[in-house]
MDTraj code that builds the backbone (N, CA, C; nanometers):
import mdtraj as md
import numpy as np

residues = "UNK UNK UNK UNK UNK UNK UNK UNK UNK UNK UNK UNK UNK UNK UNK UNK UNK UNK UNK UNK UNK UNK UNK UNK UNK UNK UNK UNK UNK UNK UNK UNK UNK UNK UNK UNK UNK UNK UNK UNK UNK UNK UNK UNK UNK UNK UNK UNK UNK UNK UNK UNK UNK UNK UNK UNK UNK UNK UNK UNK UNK UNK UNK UNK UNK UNK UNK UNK UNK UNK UNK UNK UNK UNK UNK UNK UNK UNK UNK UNK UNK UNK UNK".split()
xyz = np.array([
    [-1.7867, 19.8803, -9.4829],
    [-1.9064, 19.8990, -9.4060],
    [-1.9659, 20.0342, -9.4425],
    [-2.1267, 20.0035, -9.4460],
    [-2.1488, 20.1776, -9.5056],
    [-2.1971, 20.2359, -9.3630],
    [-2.2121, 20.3631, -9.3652],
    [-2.2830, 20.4040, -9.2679],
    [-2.4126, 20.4785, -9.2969],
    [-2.5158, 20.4271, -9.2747],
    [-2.6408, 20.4552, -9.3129],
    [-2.7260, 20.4914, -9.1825],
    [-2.7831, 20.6598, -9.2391],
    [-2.8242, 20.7312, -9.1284],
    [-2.9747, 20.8024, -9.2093],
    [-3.0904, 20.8289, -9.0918],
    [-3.1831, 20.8731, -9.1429],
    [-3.2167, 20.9772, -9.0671],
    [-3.3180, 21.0511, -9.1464],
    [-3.3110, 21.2178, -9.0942],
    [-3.4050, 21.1991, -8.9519],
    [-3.4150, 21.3042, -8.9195],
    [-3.4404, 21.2785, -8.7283],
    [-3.5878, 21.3137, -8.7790],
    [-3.6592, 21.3174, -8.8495],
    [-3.8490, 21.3164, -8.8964],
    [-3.8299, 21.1669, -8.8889],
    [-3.7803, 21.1245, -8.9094],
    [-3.7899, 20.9324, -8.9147],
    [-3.7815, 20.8956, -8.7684],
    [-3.7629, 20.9715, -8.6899],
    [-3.7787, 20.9255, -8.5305],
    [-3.9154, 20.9207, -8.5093],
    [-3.9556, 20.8258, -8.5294],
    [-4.1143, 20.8854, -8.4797],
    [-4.1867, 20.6965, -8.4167],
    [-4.2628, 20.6660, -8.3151],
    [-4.2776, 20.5969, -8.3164],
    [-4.4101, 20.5397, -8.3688],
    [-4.4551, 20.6252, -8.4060],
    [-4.5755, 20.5395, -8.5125],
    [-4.5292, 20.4752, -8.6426],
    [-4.4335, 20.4760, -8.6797],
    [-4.3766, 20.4436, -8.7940],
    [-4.2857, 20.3189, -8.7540],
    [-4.2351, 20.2923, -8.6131],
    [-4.2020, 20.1473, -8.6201],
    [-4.3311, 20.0796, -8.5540],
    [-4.3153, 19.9426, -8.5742],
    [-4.4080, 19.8155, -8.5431],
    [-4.3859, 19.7990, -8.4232],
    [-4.4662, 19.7561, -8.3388],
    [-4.4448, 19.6805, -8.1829],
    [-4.3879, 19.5529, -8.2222],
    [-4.2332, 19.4903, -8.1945],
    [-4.2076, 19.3659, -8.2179],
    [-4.2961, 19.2638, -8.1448],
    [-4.2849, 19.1418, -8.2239],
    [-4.3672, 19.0091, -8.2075],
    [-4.2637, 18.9482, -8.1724],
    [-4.2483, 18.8808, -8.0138],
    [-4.1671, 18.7924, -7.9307],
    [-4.2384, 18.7200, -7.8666],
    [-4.1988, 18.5603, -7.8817],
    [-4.2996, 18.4691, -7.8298],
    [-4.1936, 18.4733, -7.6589],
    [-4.3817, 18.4932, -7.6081],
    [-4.3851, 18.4651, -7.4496],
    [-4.3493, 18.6527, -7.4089],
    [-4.3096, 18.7149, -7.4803],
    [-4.2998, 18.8431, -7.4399],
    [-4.4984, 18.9377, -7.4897],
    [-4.4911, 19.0137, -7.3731],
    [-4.6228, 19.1155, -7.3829],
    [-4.5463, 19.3033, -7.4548],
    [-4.5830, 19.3701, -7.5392],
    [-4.4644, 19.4568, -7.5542],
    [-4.5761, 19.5504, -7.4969],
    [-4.5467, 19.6482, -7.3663],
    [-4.6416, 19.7468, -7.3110],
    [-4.6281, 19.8898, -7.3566],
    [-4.4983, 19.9123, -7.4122],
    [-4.5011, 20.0553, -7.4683],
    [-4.3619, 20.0792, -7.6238],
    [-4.3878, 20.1372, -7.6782],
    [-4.2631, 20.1457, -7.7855],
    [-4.2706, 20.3377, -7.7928],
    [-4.1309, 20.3809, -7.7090],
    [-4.1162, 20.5503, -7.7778],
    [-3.9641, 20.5755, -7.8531],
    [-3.9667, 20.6526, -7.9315],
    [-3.8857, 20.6827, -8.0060],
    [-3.8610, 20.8401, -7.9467],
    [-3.7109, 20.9226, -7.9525],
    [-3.7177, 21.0043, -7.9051],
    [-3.5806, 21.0603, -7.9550],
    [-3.5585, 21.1688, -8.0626],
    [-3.4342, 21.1910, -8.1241],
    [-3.3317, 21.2594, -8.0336],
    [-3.1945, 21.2247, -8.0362],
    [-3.1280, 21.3100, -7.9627],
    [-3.0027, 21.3886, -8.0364],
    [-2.9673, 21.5024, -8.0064],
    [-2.9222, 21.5604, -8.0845],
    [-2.7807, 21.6083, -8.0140],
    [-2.6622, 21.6270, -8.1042],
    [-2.5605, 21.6744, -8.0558],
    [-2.5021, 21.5954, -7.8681],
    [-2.5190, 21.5149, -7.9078],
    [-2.5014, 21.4197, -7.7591],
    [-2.3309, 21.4161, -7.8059],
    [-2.2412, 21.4570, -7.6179],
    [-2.1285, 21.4514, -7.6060],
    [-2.1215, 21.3472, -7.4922],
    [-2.0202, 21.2880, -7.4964],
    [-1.9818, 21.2173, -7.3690],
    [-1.7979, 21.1494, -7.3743],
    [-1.7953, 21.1050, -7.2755],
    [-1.6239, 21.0657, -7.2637],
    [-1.6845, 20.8800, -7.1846],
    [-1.6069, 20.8058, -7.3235],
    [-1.6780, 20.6799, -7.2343],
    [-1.4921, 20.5967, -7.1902],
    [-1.4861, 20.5740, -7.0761],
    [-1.4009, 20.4782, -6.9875],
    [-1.3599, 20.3557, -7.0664],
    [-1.1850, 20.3512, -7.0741],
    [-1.1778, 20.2268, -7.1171],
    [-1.1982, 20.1029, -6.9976],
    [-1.2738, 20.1456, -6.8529],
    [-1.3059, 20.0397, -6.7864],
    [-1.4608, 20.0030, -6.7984],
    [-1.5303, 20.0523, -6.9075],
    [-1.6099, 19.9855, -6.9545],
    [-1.6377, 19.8608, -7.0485],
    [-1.5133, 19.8602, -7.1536],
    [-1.5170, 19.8107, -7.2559],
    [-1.3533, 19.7607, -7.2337],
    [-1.3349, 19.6714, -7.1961],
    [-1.2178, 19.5740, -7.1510],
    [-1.1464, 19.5752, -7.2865],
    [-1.0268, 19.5851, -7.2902],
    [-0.8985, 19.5908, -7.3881],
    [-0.9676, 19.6649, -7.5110],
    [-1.0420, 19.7616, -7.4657],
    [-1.0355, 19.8946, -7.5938],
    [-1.0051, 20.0271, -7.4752],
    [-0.9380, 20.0864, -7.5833],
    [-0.8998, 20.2963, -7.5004],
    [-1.0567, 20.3638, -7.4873],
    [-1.0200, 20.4624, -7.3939],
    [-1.1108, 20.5392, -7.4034],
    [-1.1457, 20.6266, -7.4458],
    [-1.2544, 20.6874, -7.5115],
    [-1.2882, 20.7625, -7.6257],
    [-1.3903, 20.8814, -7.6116],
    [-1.3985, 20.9690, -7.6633],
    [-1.4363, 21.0439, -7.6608],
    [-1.5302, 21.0847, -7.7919],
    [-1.7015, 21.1100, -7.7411],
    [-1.7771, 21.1305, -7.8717],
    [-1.8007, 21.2773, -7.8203],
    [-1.8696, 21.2900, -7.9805],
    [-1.8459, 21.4524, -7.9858],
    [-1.9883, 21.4758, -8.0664],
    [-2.1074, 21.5801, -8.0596],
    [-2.2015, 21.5788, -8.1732],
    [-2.2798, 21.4911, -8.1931],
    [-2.2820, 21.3265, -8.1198],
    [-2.3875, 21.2571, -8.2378],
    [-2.5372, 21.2601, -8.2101],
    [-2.5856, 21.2221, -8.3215],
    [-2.7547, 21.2375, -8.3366],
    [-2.7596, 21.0998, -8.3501],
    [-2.8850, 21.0951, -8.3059],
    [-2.9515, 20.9330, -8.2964],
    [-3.0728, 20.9329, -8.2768],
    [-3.1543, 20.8296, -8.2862],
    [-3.2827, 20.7828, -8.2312],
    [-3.2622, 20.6761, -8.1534],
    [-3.3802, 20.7404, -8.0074],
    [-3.3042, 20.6364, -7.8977],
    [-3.4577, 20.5728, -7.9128],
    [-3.4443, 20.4321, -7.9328],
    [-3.5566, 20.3800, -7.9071],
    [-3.5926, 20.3064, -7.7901],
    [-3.6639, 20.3253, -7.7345],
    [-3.7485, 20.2285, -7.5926],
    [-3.7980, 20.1482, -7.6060],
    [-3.8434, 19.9985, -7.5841],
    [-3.9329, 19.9114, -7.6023],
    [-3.9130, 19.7810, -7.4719],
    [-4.0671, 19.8529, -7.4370],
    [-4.0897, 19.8433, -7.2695],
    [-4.1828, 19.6746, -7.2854],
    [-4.1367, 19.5749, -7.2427],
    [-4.2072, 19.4731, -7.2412],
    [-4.2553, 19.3768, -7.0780],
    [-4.2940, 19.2698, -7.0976],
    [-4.3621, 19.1864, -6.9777],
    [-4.3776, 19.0646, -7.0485],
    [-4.3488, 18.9788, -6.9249],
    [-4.3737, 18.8254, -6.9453],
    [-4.4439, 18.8386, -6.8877],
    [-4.5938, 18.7558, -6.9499],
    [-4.7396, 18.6992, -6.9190],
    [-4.7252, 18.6062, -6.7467],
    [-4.7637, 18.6947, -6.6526],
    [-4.7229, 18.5742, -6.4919],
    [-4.6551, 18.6085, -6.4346],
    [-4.5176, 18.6665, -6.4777],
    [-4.4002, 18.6663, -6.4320],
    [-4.3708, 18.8294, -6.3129],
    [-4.4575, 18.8794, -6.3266],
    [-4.4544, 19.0495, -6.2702],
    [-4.3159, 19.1190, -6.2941],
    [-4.3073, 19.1203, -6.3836],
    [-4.1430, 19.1448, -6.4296],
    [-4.1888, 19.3154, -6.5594],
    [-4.1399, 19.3912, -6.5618],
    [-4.0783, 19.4817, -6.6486],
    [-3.9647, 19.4873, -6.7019],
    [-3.9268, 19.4962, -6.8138],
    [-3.8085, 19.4880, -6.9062],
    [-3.8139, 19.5981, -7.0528],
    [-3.6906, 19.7079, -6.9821],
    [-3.7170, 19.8470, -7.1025],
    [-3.5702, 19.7538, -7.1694],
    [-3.5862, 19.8080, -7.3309],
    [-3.4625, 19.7969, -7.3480],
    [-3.4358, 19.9171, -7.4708],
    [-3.3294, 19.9550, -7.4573],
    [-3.2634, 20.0979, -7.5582],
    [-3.1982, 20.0402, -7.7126],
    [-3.2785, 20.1059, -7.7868],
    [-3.1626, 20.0928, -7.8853],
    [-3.1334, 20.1931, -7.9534],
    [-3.0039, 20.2624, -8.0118],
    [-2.9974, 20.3703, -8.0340],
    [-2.9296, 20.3547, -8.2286],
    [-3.0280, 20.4360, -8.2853],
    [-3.0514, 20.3989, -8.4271],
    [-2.9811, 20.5825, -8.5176],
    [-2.8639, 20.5649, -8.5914],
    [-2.8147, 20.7098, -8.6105],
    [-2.8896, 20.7812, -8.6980],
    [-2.8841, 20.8901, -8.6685],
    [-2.9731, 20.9703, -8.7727],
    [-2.9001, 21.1113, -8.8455],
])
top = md.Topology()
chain = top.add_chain()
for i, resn in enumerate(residues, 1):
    res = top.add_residue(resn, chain, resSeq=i)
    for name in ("N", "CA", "C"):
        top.add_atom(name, md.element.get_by_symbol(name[0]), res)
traj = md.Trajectory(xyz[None], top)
């Protein structure tokens, strides 16, 4: 597996596309780099794995805030892309 990472100038959200999802409306897309992020995550999160500890990482956290057409519903969802 490789690990393929892009420099944190590539965080930017004019440079990704608003995805095309049928029956979805997409109301906002932000990109927002984060840097040196620590945390300690619970192995009662993640059922029959230990718990672990990150240290340093950089990422791009992406947002992409959508709506179903009728439905009065909001739906953000995260994805976090390494950099």
């Amino acid at each position: 597996m490789h690990n393929i990472t892009a420099p944190s100038s590539a965080c930017d959200a004019g440079f990704i596309p608003y995805p095309t999802v049928f029956g979805a409306i997409v109301l906002d897309l932000t990109a927002t780099p984060v840097t040196n992020y620590t945390t300690e995550v619970s192995d009662q999160f993640y059922y029959n794995h230990p718990s672990i500890s990150v240290r340093g990482l950089d990422y791009c956290n992406i947002t992409i805030t959508y709506t179903h057409e009728g439905q009065n519903d909001t739906i953000n969802v995260e994805i976090w892309l390494s950099m």
